[in-house]
C-alpha positions in Angstrom: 12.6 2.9 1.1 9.8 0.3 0.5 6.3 1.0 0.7 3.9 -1.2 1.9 -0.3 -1.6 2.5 -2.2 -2.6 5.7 -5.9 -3.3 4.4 -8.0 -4.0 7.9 -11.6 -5.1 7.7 -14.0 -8.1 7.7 -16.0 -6.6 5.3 -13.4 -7.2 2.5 -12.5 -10.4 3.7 -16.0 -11.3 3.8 -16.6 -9.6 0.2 -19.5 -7.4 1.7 -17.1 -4.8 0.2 -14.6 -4.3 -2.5 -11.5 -2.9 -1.8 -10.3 -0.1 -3.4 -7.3 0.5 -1.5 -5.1 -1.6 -3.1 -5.2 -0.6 -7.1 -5.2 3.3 -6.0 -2.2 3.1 -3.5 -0.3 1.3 -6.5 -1.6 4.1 -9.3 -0.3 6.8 -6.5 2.7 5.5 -6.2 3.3 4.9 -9.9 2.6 8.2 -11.0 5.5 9.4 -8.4 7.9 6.7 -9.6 7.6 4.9 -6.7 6.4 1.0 -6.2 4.4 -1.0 -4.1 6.6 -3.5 -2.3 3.8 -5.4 -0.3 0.0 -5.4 0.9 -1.7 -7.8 3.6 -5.1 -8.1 4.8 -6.2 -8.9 8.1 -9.7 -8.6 9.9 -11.1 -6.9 12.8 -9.2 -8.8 15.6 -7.5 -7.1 17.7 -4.5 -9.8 18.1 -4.1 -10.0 14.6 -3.7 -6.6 13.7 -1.3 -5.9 16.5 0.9 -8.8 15.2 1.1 -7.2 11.8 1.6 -3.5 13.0 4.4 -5.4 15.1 6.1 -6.4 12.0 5.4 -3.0 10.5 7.0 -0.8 13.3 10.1 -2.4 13.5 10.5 -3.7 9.5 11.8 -0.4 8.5 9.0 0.4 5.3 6.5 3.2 4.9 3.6 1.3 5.3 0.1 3.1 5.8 -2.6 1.0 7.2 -6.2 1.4 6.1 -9.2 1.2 8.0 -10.5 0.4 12.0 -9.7 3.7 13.6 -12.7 4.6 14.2 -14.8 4.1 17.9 -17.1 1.6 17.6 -16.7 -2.0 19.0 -15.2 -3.4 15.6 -12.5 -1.0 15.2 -9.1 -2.0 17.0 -6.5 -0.7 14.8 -6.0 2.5 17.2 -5.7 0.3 20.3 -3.9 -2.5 18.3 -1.4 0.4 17.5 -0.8 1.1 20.8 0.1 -2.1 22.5 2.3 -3.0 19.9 4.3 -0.1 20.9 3.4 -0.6 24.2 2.4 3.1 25.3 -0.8 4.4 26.2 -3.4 6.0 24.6 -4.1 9.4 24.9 -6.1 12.2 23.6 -4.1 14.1 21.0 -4.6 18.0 21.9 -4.6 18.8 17.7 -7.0 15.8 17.1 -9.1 17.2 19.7 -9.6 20.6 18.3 -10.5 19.5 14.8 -12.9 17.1 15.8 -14.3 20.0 18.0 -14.3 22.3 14.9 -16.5 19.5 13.2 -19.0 19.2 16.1 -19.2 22.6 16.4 -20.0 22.9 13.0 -22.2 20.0 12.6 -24.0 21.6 15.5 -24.5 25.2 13.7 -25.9 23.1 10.1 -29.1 21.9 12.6 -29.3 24.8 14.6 -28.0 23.5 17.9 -25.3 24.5 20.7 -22.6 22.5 20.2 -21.9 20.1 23.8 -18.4 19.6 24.8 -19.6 16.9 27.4 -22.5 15.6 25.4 -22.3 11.8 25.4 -22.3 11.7 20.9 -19.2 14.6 21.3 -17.2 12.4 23.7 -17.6 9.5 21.5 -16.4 10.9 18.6 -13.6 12.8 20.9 -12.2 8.8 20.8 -11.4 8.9 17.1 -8.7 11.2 18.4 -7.4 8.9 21.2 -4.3 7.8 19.5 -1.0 5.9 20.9 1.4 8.0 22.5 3.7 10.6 20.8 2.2 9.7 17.7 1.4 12.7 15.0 -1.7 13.7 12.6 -2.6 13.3 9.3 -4.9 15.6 8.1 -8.1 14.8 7.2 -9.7 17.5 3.9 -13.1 15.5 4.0 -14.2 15.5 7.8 -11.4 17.1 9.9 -11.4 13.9 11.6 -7.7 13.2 11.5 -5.8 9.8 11.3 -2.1 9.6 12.7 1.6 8.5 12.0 3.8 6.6 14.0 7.2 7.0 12.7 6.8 6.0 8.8 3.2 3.9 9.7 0.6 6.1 8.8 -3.4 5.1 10.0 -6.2 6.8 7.5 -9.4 6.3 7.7 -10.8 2.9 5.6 -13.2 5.3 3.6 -11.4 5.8 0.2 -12.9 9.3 -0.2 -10.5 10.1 3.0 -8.1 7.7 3.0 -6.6 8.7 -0.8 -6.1 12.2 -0.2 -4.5 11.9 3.1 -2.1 9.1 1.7 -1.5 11.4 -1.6 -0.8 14.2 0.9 1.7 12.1 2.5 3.3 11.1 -0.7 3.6 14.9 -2.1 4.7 15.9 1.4 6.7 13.9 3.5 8.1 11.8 0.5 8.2 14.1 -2.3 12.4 13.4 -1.5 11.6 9.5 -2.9 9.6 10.6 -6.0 11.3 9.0 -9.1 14.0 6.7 -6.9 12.4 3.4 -7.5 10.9 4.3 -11.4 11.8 1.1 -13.2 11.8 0.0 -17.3 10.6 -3.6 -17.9 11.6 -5.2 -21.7 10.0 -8.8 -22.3 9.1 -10.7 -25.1 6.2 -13.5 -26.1 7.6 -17.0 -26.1 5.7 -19.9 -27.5 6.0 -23.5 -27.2 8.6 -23.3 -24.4 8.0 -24.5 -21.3 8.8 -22.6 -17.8 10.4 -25.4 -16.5 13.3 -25.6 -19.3 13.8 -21.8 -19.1 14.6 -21.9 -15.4 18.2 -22.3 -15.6 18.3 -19.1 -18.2 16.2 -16.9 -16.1 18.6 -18.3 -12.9 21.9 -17.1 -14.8 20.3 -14.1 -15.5 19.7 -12.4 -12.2 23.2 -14.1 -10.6 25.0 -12.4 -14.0 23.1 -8.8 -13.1 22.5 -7.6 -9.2 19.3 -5.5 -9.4 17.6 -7.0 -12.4 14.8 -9.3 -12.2 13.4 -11.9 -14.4 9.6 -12.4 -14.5 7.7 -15.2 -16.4 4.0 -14.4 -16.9 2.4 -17.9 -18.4 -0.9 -17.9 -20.0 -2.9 -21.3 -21.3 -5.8 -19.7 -22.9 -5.0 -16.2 -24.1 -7.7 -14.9 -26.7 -5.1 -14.3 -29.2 -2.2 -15.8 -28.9 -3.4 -18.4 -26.9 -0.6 -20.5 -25.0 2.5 -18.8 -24.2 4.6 -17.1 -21.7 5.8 -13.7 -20.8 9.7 -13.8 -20.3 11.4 -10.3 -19.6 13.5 -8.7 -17.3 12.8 -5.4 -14.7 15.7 -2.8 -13.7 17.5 0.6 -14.4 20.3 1.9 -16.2 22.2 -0.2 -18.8 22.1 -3.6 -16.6 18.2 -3.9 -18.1 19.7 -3.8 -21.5 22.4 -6.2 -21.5 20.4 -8.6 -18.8 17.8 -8.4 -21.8 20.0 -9.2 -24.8 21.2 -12.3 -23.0 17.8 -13.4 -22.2 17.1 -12.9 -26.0 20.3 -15.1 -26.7 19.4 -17.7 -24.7 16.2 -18.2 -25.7 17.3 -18.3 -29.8 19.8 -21.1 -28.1 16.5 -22.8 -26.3 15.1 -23.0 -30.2 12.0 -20.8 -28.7 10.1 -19.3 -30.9 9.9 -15.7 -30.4 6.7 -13.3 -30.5 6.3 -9.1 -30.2 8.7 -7.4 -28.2 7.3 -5.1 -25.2 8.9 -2.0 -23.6 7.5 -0.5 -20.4 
């Protein structure tokens, strides 16, 4: 399966906020040999994030979307959720309880009674409006939980919440996928070559070997090294190797002059 990110907010398009999904998803999934296969971000409209949550629930990925399920007036990721599936929302009966259990105990820290119809408790009772038959996610910060809908998971866009309920997810419900997408990378440092004349190489090597791919990282003003390029391939199992040795051939045939050798 491939995983992908849903980053909502105007704040990070707006760069009031950095993200922070986006380099801890990818460290979460490394370190379970897994990969990040896309990301996207999209504001707080409504429209917008239904389209992509569209795309989402039918595209066959784990994808766990970040941010706007809140209840105030900028959060529509919940509602979003919903009419792309086109069910209602509803109060989720375990949703309900926790964010009770977080009242109540917000209420006993000032000294209060804690008010089932008080107009703050059925506000917050909204967080736990979710679409239809969808499930929880456990929230270990606030008990206020976020939910899943098929393999689309919805956390909170607070990284102190969101990361452990994503991790969660990961050591939990896809512990089965841990190691299945690990892949070794082998390149080399070319200088004086140009990408352009190394196209046709790099072409012949991923029509030669299914499941290996060649990637050419260019830089003009390295501190060291200064202009050159990247050129390696990514795979598994002995296809890396041989894809590799003919990249190395071709580029002694292209008269490139060769740099270190990397392994990853």
């Amino acid at each position: 399966m491939n995983f992908g990110l849903i980053i909502v907010g105007d704040e990070i398009l707006s760069g009031k906020r950095e993200d922070k999904h986006l380099a801890k998803v990818i460290a979460l999934l490394g370190a379970r040999g897994l990969a990040l296969s896309w990301a996207h971000y999209v504001g707080d409209d409504r429209a917008r994030i239904g389209a992509e949550l569209a795309r989402a629930f039918t595209g066959g990925d784990v994808v766990f979307c970040c941010g706007g399920i809140g209840a105030t007036p900028d959060d529509h990721t919940r509602q979003a959720a919903a009419a792309a599936l086109g069910v209602p929302l509803v109060l989720h009966p375990e949703a309900r309880e926790l964010i009770m259990q977080r009242v109540r105990q917000l209420a006993e820290e000032k000294g209060w009674t804690a008010d089932e119809n008080h107009p703050d408790t059925l506000r917050r009772l909204e967080m736990g409006v979710f679409p239809e038959g969808a499930s929880i996610i456990a929230n270990p910060f606030n008990k206020i939980p976020g939910f899943s809908v098929g393999d689309v998971h919805f956390v909170p866009g607070f990284p102190v919440m969101a990361h452990p309920m994503i991790e969660a997810l990961l050591d939990g419900r896809y512990a089965n996928l841990h190691g299945s997408l690990v892949q070794s990378e082998r390149s080399v440092i070319v200088f004086g070559a140009m990408e352009a004349s190394l196209t046709p190489l790099m072409q012949g090597i991923e029509a030669e070997f299914s499941g290996v791919k060649v990637f050419s990282l260019p830089s003009v003003d390295h501190p060291s090294l200064g202009r050159h390029i990247e050129l390696g391939v990514k795979g598994r199992g002995p296809a890396l190797d041989a894809a590799y040795a003919v990249l190395m051939a071709g580029l002694r045939d292209h008269g490139a002059e060769l740099g270190a050798e990397m392994v990853r």
